[in-house]
C-alpha positions in Angstrom: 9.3 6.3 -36.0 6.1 4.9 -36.6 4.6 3.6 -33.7 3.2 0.5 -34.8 7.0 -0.5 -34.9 6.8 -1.5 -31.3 3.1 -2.8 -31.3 4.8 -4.8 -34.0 7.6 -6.1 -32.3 4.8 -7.1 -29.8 2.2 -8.9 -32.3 5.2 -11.2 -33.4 5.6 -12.7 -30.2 8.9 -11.1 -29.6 7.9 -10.5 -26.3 6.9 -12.4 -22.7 4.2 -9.8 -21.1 2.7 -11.3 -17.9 -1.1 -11.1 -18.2 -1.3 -9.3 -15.1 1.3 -6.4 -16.4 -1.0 -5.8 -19.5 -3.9 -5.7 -17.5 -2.6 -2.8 -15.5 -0.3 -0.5 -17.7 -2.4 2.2 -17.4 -1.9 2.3 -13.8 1.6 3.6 -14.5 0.2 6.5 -17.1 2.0 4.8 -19.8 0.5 4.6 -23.7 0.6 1.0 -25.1 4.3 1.9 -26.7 6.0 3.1 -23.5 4.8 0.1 -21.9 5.9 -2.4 -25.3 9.3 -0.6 -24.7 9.9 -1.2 -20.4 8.6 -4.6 -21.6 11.1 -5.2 -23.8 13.9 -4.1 -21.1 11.7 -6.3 -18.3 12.9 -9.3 -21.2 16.4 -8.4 -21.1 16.5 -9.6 -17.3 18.6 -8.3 -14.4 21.7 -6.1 -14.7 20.4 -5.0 -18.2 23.9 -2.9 -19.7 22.4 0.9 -20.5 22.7 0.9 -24.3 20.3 2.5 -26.1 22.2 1.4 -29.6 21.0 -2.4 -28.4 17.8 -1.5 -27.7 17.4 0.8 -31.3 18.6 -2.1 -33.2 16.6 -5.0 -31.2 13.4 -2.9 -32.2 14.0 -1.6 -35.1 13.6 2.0 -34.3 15.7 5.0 -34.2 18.6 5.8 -31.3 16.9 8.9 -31.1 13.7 6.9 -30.5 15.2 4.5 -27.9 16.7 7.3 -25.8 13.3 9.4 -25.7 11.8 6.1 -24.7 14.4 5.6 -21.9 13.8 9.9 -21.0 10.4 8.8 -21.0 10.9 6.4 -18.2 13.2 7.6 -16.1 10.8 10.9 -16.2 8.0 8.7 -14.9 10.2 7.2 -12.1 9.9 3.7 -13.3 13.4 3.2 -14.6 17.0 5.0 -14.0 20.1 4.5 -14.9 23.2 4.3 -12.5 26.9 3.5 -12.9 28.2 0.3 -11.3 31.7 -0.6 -10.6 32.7 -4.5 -11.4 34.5 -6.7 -9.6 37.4 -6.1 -12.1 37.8 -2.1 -11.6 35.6 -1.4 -14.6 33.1 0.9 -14.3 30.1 0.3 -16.4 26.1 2.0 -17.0 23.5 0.2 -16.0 19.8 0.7 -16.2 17.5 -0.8 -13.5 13.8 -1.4 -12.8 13.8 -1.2 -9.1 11.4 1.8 -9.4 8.8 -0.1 -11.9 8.9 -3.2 -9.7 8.4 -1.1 -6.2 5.8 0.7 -7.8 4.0 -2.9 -9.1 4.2 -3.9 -5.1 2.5 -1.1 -4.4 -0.4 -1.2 -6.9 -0.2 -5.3 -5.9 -0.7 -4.8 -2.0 -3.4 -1.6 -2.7 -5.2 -3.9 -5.0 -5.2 -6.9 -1.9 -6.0 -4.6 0.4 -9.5 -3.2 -1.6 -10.5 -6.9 -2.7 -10.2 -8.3 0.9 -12.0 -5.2 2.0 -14.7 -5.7 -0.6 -15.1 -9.2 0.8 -15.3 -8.9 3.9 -18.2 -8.9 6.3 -19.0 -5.8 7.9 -16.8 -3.7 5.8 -18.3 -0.5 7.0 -15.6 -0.7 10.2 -12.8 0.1 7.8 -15.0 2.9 5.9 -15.8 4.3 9.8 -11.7 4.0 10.4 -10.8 5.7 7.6 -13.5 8.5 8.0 -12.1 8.9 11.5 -8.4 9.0 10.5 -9.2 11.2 7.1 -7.1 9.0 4.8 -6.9 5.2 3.5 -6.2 2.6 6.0 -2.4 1.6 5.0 -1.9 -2.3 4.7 -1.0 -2.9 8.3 -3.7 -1.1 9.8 -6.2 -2.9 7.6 -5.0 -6.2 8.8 -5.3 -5.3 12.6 -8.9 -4.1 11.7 -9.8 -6.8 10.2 -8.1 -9.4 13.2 -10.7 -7.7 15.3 -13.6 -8.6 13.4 -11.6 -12.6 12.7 -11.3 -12.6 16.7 -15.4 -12.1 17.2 -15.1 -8.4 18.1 -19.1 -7.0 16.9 -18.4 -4.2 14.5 -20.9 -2.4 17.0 -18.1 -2.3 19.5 -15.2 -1.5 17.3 -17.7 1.2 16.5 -17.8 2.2 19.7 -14.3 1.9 20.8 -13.6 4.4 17.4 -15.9 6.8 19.3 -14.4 6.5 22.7 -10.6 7.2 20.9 -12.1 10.3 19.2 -13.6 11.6 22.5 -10.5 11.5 24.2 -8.8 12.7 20.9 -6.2 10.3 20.5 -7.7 8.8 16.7 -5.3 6.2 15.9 -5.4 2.5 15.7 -2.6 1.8 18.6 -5.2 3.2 20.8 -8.5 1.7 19.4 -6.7 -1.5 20.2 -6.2 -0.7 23.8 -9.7 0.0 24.5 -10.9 -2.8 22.8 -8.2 -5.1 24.7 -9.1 -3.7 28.1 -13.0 -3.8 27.6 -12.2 -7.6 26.9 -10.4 -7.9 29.8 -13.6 -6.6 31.3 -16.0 -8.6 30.0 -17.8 -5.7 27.7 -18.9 -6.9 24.3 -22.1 -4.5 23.4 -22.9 -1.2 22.9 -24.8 -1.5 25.9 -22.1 -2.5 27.8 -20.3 0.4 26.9 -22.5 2.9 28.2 -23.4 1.0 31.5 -19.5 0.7 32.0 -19.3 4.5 31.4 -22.2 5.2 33.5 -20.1 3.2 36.2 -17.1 5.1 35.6 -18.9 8.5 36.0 -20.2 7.9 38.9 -17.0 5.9 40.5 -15.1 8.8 39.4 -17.6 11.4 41.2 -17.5 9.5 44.3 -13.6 8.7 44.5 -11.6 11.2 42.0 -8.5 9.7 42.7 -9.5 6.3 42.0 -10.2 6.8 38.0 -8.6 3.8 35.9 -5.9 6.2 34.0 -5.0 3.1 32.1 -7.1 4.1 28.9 -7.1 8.1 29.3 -3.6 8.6 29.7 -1.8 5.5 28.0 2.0 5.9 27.1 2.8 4.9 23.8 6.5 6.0 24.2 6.8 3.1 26.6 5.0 0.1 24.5 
């Protein structure tokens, strides 16, 4: 098959590509046919009937073509194909684009994630986070970040509650939260606070061991 056949099909308005799928086909490791091909099956709607003849003859292209095509796919873990059993008894193949469309909420909500970061004031909190944790912030740990900077937390005291999680080496952002929470409750808002309050603690603790606040260094997670 000749593989302007599909770019083609394509050309002659055969078609309906959303913009934002043809801006982002690479993002799937796909060449311009594969991607003219899921198209086509992305046309065809929900509970698309597996039948490569169909899809060879709607083309204009080879069985043999259509099947690799479909290989292709399922090899990428965008499509697969499954056998169904209808209301009637009949049991019939289907092929489904669950895989493609998780994979497009991913790419969606990664994309979201970097632009809001990119926009945001103080962005370096996030690079500090994830330079603490060793990985990407996930979605959900992006947006509690980012409510601490919305609620008027300084990024200078995020900073420092970041430190005061990896000093007692618990790094994770259940924690973070806690310290920032109870230095709120107590009225600490600088960097300078910080230390004076630590300076406090030291010394409270060296007078009165048994009186150390063991609400921050020993916090049960199990029980939240």
């Amino acid at each position: 098959m000749k593989g302007s056949k599909l770019m083609d099909f394509f050309k002659d308005g055969n078609l309906v590509i959303p913009m934002y799928f043809l801006k982002r086909y690479k993002d799937f490791d796909l060449d311009m046919n594969e991607f003219i091909f899921l198209m086509y099956l992305y046309n065809l709607g929900e509970n698309i009937s597996f039948d490569p003849q169909k899809y060879a003859t709607d083309l204009n292209i080879e069985l043999m073509t259509a099947m690799e095509y479909v290989e292709k796919l399922s090899d990428k873990k965008l499509v697969r194909v499954e056998v169904v059993k209808e209301d009637s008894g009949v049991r019939r193949e289907v092929l489904l684009l669950d895989d493609f469309y998780r994979r497009l909420s991913l790419i969606t909500m990664d994309e979201a994630v970097q632009e809001e970061k990119s926009n945001t004031e103080n962005s370096n909190v996030f690079d500090v986070l994830e330079k603490e944790f060793g990985r990407k912030l996930t979605p959900m740990e992006f947006e509690i970040s980012k409510a601490w900077l919305d609620n008027g937390i300084s990024e200078e005291l995020i900073k420092e509650a970041i430190k005061e999680a990896s000093f007692s080496g618990v790094a994770n952002l259940r924690y973070i939260d806690k310290i920032l929470y109870e230095w709120g409750k107590n009225d600490i808002k600088t960097a300078k606070d910080v230390e004076a309050n630590r300076a406090k603690r030291k010394k409270d603790a060296d007078k009165n061991p048994e009186d150390v606040d063991l609400d921050i260094v020993d916090w049960n997670w199990f029980d939240e």
